[in-house]
VOVEXMAR-809133 format. One record per atom (N, C-alpha, C, O, CB): residue in three letters; atom name; x, y, z; residue number from 1. Coordinates in steps of 0.2 Angstrom, whole numbers, plus 5000, padded with zeros to 4 digits. Atoms other than C-alpha are relative to their C-alpha. Glycine has a CB too. Example, Ala and Ser with C-alpha at 12.3 -4.5 7.8 and 13.67 -1.06 7.14 Angstrom:
2
res  atom  u  v  w  n
Ala  N  5004  4994  5000  1 .
Ala  CA  5062  4978  5039  1 .
Ala  C  5004  5006  5000  1 .
Ala  O  5009  5005  5003  1 .
Ala  CB  4995  5000  5006  1 .
Ser  N  4996  4994  4999  2 .
Ser  CA  5068  4995  5036  2 .
Ser  C  4996  5005  5003  2 .
Ser  O  4999  5011  5004  2 .
Ser  CB  5002  5002  4993  2 .
This chain:
117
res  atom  u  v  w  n
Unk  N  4996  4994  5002  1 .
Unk  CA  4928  4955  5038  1 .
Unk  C  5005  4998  4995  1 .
Unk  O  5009  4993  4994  1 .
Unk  CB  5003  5003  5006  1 .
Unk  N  4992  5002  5008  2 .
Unk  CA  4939  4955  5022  2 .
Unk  C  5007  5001  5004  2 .
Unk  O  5010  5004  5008  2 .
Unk  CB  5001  5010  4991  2 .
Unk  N  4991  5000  4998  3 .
Unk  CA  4957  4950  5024  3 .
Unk  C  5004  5002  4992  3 .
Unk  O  5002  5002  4986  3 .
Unk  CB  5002  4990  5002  3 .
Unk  N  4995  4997  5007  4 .
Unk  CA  4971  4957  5012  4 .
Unk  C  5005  4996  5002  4 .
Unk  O  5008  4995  5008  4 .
Unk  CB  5001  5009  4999  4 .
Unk  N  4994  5001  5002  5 .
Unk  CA  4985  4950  5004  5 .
Unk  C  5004  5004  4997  5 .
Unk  O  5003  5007  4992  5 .
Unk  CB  5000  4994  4997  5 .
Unk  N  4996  4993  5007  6 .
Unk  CA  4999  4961  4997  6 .
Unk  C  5006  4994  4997  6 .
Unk  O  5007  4988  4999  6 .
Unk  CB  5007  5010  5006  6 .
Unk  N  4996  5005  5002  7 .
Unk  CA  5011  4953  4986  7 .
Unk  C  5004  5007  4992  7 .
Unk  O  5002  5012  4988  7 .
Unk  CB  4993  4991  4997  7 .
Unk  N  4996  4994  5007  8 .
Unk  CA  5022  4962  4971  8 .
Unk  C  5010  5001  5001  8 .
Unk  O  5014  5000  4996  8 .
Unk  CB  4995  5012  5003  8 .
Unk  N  4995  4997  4997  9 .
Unk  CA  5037  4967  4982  9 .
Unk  C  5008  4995  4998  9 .
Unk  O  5007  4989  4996  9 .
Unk  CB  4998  5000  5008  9 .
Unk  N  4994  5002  5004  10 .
Unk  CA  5057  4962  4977  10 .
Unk  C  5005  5005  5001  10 .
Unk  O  5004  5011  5001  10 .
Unk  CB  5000  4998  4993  10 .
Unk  N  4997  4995  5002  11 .
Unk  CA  5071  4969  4975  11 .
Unk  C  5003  5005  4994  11 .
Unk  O  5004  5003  4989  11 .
Unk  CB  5003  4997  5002  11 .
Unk  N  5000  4996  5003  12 .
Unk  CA  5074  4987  4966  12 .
Unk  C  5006  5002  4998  12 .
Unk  O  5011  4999  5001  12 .
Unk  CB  4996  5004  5001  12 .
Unk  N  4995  4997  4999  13 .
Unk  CA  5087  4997  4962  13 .
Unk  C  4998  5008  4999  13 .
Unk  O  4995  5009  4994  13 .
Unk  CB  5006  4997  4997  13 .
Unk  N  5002  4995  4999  14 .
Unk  CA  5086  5016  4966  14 .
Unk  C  4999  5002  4992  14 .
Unk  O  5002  5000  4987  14 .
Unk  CB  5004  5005  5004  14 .
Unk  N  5001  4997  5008  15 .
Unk  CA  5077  5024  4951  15 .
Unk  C  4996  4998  4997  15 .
Unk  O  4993  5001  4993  15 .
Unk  CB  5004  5000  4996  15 .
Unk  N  5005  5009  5002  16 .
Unk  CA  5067  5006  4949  16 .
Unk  C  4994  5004  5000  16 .
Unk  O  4994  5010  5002  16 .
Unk  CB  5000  4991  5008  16 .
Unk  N  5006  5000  4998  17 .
Unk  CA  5050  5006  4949  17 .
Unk  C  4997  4992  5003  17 .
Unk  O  5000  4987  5002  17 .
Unk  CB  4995  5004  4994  17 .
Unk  N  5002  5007  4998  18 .
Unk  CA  5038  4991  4956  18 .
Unk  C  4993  5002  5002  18 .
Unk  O  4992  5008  5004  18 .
Unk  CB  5003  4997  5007  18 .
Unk  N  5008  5001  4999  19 .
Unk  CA  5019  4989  4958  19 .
Unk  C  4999  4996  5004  19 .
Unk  O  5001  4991  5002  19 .
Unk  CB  4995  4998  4994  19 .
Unk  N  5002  5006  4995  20 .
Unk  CA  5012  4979  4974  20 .
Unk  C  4993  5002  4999  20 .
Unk  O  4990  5006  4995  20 .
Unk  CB  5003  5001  5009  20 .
Unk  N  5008  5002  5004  21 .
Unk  CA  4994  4971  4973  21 .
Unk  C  5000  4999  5010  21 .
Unk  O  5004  4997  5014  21 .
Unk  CB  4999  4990  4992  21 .
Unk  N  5003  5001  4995  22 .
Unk  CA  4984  4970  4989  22 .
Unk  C  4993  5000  4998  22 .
Unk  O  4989  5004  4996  22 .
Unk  CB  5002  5005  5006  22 .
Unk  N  5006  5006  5002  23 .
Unk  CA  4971  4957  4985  23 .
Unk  C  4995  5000  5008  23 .
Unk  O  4997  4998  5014  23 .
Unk  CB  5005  4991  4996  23 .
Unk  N  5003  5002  4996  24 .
Unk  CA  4957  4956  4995  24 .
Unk  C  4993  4993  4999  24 .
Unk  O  4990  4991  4994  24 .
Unk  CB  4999  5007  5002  24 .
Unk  N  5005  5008  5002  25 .
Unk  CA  4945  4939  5000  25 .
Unk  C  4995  5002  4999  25 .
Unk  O  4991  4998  4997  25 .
Unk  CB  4999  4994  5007  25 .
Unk  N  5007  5000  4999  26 .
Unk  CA  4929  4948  4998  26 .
Unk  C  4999  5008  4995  26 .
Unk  O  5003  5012  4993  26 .
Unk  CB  4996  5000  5010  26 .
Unk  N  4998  4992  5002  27 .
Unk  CA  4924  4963  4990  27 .
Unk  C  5001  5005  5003  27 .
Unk  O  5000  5005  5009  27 .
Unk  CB  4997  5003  4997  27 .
Unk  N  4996  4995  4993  28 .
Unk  CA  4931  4978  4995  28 .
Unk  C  4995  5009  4996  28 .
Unk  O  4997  5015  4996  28 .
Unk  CB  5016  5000  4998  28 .
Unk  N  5004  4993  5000  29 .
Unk  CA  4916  4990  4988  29 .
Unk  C  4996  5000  5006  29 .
Unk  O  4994  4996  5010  29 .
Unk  CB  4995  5000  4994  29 .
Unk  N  5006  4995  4993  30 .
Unk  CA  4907  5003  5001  30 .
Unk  C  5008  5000  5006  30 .
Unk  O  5009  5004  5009  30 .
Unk  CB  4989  4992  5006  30 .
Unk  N  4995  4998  4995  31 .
Unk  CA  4925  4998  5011  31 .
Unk  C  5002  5009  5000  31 .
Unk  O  5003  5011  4995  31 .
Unk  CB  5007  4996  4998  31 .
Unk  N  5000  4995  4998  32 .
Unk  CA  4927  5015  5017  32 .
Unk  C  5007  5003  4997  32 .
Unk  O  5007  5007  4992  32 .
Unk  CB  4999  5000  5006  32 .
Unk  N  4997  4999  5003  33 .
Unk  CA  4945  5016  5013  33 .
Unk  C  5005  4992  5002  33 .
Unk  O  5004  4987  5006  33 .
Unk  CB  5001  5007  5002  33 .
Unk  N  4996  5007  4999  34 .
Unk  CA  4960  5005  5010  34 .
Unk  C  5007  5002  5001  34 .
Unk  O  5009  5003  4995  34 .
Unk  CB  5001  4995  4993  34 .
Unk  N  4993  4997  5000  35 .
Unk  CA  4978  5011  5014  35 .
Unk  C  5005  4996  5001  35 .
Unk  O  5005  4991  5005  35 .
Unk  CB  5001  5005  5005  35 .
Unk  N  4995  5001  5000  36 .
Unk  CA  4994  5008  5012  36 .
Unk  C  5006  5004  5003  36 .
Unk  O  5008  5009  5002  36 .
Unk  CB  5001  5001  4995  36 .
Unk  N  4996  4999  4994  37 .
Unk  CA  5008  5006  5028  37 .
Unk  C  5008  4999  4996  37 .
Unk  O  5008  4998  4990  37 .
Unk  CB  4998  4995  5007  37 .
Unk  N  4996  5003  4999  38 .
Unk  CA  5025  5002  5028  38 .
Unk  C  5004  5000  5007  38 .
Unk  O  5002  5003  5012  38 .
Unk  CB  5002  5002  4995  38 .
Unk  N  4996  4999  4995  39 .
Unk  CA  5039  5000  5040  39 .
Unk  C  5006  4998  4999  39 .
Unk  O  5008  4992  4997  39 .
Unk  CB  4997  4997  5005  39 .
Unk  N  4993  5000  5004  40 .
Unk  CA  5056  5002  5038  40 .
Unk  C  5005  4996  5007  40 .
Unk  O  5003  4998  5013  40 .
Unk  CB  5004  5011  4998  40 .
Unk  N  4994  5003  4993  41 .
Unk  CA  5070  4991  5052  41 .
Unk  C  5001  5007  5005  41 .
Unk  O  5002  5012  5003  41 .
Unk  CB  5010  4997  4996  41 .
Unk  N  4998  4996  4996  42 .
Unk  CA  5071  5000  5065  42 .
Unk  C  4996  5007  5004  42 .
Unk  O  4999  5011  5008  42 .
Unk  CB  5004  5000  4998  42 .
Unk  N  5004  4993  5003  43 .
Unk  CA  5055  5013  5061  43 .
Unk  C  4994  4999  5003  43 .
Unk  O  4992  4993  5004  43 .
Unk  CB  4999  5001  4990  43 .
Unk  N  5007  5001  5001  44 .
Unk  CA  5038  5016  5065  44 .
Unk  C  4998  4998  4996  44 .
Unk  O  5001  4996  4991  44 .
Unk  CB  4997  5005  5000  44 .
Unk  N  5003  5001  5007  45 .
Unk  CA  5027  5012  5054  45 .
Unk  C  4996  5006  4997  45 .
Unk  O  4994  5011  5001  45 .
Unk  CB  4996  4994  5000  45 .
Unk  N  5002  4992  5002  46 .
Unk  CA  5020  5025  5041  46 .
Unk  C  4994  4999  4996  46 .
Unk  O  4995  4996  4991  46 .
Unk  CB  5006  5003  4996  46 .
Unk  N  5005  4997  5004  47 .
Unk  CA  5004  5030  5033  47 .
Unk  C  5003  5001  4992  47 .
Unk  O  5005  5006  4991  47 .
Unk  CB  4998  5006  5003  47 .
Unk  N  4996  4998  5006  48 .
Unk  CA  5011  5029  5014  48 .
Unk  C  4994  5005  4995  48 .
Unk  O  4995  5010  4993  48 .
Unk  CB  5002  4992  4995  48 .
Unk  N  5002  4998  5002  49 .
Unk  CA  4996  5031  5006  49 .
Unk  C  4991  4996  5001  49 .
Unk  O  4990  4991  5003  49 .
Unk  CB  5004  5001  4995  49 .
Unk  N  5006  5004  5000  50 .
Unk  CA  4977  5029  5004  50 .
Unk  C  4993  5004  4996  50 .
Unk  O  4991  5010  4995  50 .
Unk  CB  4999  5000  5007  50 .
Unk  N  5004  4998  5007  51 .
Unk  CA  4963  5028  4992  51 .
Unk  C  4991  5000  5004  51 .
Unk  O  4990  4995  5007  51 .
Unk  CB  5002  4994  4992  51 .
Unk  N  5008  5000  4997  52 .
Unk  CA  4942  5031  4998  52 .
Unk  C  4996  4996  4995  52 .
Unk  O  4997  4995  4989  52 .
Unk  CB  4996  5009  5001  52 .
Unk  N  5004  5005  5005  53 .
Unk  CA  4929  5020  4991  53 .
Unk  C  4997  5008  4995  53 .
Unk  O  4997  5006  4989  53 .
Unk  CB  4990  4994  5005  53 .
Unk  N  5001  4995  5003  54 .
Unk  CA  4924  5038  4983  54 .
Unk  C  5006  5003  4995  54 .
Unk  O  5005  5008  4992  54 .
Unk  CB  4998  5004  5005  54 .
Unk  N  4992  5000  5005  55 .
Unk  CA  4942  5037  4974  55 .
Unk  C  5004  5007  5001  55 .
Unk  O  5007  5010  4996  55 .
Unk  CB  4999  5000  4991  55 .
Unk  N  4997  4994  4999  56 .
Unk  CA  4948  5052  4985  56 .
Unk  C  5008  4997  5004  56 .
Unk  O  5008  4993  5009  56 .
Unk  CB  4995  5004  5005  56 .
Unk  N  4991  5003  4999  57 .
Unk  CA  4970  5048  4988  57 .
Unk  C  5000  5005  5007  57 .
Unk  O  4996  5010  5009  57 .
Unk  CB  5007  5003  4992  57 .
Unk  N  4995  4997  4994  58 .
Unk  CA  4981  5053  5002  58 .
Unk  C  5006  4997  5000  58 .
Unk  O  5006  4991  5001  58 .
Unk  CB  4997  4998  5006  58 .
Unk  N  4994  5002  4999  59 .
Unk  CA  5000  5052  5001  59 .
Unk  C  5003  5002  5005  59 .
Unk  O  4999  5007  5007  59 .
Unk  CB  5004  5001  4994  59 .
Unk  N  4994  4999  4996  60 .
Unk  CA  5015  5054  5013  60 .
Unk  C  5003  5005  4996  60 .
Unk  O  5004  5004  4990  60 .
Unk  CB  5004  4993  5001  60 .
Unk  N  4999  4995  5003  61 .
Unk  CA  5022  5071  5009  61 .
Unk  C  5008  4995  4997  61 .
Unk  O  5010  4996  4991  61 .
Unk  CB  4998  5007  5005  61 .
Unk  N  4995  5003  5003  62 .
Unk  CA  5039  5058  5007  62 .
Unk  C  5001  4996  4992  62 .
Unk  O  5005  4996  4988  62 .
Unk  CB  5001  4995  5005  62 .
Unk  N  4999  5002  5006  63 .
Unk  CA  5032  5050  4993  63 .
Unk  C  4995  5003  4993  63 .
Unk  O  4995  5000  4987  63 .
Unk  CB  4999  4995  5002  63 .
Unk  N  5003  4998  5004  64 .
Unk  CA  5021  5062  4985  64 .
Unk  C  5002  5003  4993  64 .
Unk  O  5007  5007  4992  64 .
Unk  CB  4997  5004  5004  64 .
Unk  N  4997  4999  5005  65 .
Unk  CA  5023  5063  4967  65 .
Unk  C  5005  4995  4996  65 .
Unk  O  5009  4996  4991  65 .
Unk  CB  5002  5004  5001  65 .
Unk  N  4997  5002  5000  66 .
Unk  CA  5031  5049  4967  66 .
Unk  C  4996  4989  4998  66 .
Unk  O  4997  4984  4995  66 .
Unk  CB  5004  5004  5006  66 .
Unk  N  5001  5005  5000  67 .
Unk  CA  5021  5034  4970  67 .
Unk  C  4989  5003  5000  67 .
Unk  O  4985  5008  5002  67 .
Unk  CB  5005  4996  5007  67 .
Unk  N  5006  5001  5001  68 .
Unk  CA  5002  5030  4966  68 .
Unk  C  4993  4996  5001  68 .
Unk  O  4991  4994  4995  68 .
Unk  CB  5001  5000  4997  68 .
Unk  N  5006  5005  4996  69 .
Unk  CA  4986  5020  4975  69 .
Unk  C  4995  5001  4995  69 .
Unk  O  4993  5006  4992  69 .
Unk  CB  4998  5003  5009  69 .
Unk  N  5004  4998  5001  70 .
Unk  CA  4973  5016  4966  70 .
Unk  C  4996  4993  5000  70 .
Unk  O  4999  4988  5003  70 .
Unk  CB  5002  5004  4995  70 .
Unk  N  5003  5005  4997  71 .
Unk  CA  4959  5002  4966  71 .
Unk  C  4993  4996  4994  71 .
Unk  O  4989  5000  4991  71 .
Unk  CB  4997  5004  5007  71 .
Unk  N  5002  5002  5004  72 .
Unk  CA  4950  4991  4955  72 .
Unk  C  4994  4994  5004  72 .
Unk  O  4995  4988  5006  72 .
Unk  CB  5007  4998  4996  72 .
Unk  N  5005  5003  4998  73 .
Unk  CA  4933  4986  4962  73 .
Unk  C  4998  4992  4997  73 .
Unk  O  4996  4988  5000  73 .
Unk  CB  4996  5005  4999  73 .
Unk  N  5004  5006  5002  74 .
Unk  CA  4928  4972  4950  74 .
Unk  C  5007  4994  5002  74 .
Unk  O  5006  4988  5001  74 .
Unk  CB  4998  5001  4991  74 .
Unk  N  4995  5003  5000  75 .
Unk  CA  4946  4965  4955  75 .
Unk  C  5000  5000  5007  75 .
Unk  O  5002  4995  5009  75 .
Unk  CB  5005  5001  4997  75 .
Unk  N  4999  5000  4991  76 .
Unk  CA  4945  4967  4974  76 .
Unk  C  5005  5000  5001  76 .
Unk  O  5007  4996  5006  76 .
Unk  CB  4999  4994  5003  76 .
Unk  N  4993  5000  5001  77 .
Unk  CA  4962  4973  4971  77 .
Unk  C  5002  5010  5000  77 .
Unk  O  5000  5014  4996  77 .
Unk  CB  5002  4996  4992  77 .
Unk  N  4998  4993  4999  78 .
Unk  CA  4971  4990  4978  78 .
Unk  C  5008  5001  4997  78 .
Unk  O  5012  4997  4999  78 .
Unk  CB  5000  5003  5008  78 .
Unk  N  4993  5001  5003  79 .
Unk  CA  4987  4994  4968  79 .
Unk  C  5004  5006  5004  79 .
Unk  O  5001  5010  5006  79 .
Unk  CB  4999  5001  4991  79 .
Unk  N  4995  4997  4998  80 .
Unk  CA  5003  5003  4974  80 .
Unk  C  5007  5001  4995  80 .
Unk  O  5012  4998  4996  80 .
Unk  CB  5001  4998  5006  80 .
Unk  N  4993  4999  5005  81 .
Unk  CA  5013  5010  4958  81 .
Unk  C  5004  5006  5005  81 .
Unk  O  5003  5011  5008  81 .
Unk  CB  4998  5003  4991  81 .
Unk  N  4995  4996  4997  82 .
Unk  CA  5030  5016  4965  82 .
Unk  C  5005  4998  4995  82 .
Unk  O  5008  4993  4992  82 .
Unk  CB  5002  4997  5008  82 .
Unk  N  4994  5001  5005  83 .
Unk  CA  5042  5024  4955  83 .
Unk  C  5006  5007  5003  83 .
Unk  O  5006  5011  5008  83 .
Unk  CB  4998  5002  4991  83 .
Unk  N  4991  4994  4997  84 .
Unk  CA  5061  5035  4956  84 .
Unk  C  5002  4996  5007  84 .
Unk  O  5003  5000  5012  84 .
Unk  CB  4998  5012  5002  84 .
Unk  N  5000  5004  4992  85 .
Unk  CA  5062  5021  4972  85 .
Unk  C  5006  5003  5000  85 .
Unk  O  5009  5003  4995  85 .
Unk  CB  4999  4992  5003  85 .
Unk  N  4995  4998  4996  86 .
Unk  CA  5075  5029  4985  86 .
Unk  C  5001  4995  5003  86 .
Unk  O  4997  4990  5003  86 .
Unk  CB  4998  5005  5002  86 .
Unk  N  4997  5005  4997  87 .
Unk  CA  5085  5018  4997  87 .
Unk  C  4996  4999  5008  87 .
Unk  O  4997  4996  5013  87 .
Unk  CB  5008  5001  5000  87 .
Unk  N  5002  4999  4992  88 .
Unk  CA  5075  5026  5011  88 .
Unk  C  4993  4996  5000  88 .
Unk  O  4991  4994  5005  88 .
Unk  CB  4999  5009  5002  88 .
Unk  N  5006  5005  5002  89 .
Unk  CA  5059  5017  5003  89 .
Unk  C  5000  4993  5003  89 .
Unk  O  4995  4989  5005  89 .
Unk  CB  4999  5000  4992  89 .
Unk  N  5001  5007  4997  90 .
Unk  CA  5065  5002  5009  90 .
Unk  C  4997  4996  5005  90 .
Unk  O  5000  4997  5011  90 .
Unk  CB  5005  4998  5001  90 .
Unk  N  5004  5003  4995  91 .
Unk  CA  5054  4993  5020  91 .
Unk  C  4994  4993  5000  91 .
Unk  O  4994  4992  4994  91 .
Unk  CB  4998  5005  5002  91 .
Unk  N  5005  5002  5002  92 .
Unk  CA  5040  4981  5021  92 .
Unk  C  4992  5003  5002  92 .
Unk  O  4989  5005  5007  92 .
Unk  CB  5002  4994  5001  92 .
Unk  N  5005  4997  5001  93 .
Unk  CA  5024  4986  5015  93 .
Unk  C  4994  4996  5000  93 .
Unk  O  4992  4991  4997  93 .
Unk  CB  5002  5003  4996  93 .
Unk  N  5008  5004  4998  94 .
Unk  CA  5006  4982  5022  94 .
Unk  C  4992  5003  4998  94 .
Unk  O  4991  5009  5000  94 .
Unk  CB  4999  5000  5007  94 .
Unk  N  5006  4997  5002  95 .
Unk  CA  4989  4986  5016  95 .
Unk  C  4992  4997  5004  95 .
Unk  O  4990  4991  5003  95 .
Unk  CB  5001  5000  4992  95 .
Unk  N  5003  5003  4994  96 .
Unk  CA  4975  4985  5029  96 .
Unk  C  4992  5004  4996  96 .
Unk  O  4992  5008  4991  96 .
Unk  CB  5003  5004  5009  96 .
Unk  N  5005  4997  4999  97 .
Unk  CA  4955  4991  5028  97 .
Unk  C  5000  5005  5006  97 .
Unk  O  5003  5005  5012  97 .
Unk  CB  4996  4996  4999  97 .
Unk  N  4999  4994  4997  98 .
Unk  CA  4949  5007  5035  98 .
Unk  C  4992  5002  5002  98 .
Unk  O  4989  5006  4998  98 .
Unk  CB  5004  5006  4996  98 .
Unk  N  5008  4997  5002  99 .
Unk  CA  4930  5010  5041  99 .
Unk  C  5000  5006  5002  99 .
Unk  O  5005  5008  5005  99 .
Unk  CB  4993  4995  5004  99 .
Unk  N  5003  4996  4998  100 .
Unk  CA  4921  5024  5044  100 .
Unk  C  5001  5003  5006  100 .
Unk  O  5003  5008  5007  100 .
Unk  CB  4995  4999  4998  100 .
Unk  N  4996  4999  4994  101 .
Unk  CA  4925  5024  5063  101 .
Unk  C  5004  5001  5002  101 .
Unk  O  5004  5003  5008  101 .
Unk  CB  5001  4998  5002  101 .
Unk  N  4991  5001  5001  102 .
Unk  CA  4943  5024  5060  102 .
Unk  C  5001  4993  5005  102 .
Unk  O  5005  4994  5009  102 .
Unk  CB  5004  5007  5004  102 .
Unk  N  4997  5009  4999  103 .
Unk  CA  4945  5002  5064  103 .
Unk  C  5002  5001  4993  103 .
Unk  O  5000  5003  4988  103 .
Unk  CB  4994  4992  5001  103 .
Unk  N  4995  5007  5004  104 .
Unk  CA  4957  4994  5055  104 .
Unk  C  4999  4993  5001  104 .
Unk  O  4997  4990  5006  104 .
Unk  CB  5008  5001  5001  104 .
Unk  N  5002  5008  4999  105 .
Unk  CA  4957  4979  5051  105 .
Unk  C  5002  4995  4991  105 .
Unk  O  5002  4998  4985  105 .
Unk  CB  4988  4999  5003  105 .
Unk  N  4998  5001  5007  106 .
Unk  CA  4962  4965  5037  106 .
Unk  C  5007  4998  4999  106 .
Unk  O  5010  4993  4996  106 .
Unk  CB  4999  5006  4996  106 .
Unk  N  4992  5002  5001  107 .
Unk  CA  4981  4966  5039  107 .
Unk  C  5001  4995  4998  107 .
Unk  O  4998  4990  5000  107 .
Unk  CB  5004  5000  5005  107 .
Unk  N  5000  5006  5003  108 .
Unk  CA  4989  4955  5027  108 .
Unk  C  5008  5001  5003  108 .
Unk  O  5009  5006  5006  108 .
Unk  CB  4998  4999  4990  108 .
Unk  N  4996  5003  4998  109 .
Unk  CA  5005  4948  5031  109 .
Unk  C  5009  5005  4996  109 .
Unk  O  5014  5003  4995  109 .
Unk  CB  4998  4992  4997  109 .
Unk  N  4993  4994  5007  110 .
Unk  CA  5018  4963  5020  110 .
Unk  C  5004  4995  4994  110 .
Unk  O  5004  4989  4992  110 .
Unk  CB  5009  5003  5007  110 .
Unk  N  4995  5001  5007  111 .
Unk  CA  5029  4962  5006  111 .
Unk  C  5006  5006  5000  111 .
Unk  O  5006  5012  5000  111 .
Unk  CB  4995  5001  4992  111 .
Unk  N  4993  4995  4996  112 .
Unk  CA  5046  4969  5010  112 .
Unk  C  5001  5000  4990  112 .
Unk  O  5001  4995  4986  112 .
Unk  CB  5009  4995  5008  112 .
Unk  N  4995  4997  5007  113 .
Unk  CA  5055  4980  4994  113 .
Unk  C  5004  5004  5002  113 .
Unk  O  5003  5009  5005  113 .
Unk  CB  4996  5004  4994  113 .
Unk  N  4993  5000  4999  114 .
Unk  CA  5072  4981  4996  114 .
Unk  C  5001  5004  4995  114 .
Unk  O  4999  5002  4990  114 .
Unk  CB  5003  4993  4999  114 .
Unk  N  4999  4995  5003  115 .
Unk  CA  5078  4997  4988  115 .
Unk  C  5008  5002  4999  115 .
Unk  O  5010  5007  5001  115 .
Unk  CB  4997  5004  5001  115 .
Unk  N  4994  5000  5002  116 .
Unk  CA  5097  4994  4983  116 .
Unk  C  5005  4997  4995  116 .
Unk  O  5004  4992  4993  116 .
Unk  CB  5002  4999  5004  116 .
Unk  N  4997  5001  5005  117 .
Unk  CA  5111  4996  4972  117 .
Unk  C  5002  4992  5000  117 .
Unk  O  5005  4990  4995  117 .
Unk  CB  5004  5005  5000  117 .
């Protein structure tokens, strides 16, 4: 099974924007889908967003309009443009695979973005 790495994450400051990369070992065509978690200190964790091998999205109504998933097959690479970052955004963020079943699987290791002045 494909493993993912996310990598991008730093500190912002509200208003910032930031692009995280969730690279994956293998290719990540026919994967079903690829989404984007986070989890804030002290928080669940959240469904941010997610893109279908068919290039159908899904956002968090928190960040809808706001932030952008999208996926670059010949790169084996799911992108997560985030902009107007809020302080509430702060968290670290993970991006897993999604089959058809509903398994997960893949979890890469996060990338915390620190959203403060």
């Amino acid at each position: 099974q494909v493993q993912l790495v996310e990598s991008g994450g730093g500190v912002v400051h509200p208003g910032g924007s930031l692009t995280l990369s969730c690279a994956a070992s293998s290719s990540i065509f026919g994967i079903y889908a690829i989404n984007w978690y986070r989890q804030a200190p002290g928080k669940q964790r959240e469904l941010v967003a997610q893109i279908t091998d068919r290039g159908s999205t899904y956002y968090a109504n928190s960040v809808k309009g706001r932030f952008t998933i999208s996926r670059d097959n010949a790169k084996n690479t799911v992108y997560l443009e985030m902009s107007s970052l809020k302080p509430e955004d702060t968290a670290d963020y993970y991006c897993n695979a999604l089959q058809s079943d509903g398994n997960e699987y893949g979890w890469g290791q996060g990338t915390q973005v620190p959203v403060s002045s």
